[in-house]
C-alpha positions in Angstrom: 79.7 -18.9 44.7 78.1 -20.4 42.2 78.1 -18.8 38.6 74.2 -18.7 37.2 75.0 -17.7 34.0 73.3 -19.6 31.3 76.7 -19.6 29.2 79.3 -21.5 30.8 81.8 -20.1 27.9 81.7 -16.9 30.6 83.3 -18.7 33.3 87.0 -17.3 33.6 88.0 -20.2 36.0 87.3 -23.6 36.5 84.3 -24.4 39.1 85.6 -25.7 42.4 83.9 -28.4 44.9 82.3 -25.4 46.5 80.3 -24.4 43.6 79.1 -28.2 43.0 78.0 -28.5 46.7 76.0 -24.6 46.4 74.9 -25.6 43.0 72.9 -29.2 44.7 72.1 -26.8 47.8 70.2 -24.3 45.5 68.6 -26.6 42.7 68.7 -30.3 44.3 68.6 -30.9 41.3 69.9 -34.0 38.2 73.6 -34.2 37.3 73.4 -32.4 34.1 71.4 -29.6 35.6 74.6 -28.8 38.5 76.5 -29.0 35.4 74.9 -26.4 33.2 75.1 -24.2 36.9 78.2 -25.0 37.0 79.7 -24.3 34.0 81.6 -27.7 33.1 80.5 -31.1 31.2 78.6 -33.7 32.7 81.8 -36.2 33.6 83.0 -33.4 35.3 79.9 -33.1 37.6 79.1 -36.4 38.4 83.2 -37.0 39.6 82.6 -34.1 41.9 79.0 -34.8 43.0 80.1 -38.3 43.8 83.3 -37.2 45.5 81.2 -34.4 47.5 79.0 -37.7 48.8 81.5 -39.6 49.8 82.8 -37.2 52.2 79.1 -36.7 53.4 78.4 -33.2 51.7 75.5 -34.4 49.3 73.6 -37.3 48.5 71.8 -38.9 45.7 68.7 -40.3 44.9 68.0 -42.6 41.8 64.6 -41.3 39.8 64.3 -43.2 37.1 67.1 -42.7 34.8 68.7 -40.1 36.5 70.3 -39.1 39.7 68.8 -36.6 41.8 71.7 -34.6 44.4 70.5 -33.1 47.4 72.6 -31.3 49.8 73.4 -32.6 53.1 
């Protein structure tokens, strides 16, 4: 499940794909949003947001200058 802690310093583990694909099913939401839910740096978020649409769990949406995820 994802970890909603403001403070991703509290995280004890690393975030797995699950928690990237509840974070965009929750929030559908901009990159660095999902990675302050998350708990991990924005490279980190966008490699597993664009690997979680490519096998069909989210997809994005360009607004403006930022991507937008939404779940599948």
């Amino acid at each position: 499940m994802v970890n909603l802690d403001p403070h991703p310093s509290n995280r004890d583990e690393q975030p797995s794909e699950e928690d990237f694909a509840s974070a965009v099913e929750y929030l559908d939401t901009a990159t660095t949003t999902v990675a302050e839910r998350v708990g991990c740096g924005y490279d980190s978020a966008y490699y597993y947001l664009n690997k979680l649409e490519e096998d069909g769990v989210v997809r994005s949406e360009k607004i403006g200058n930022s991507l937008v995820w939404h779940a599948d």
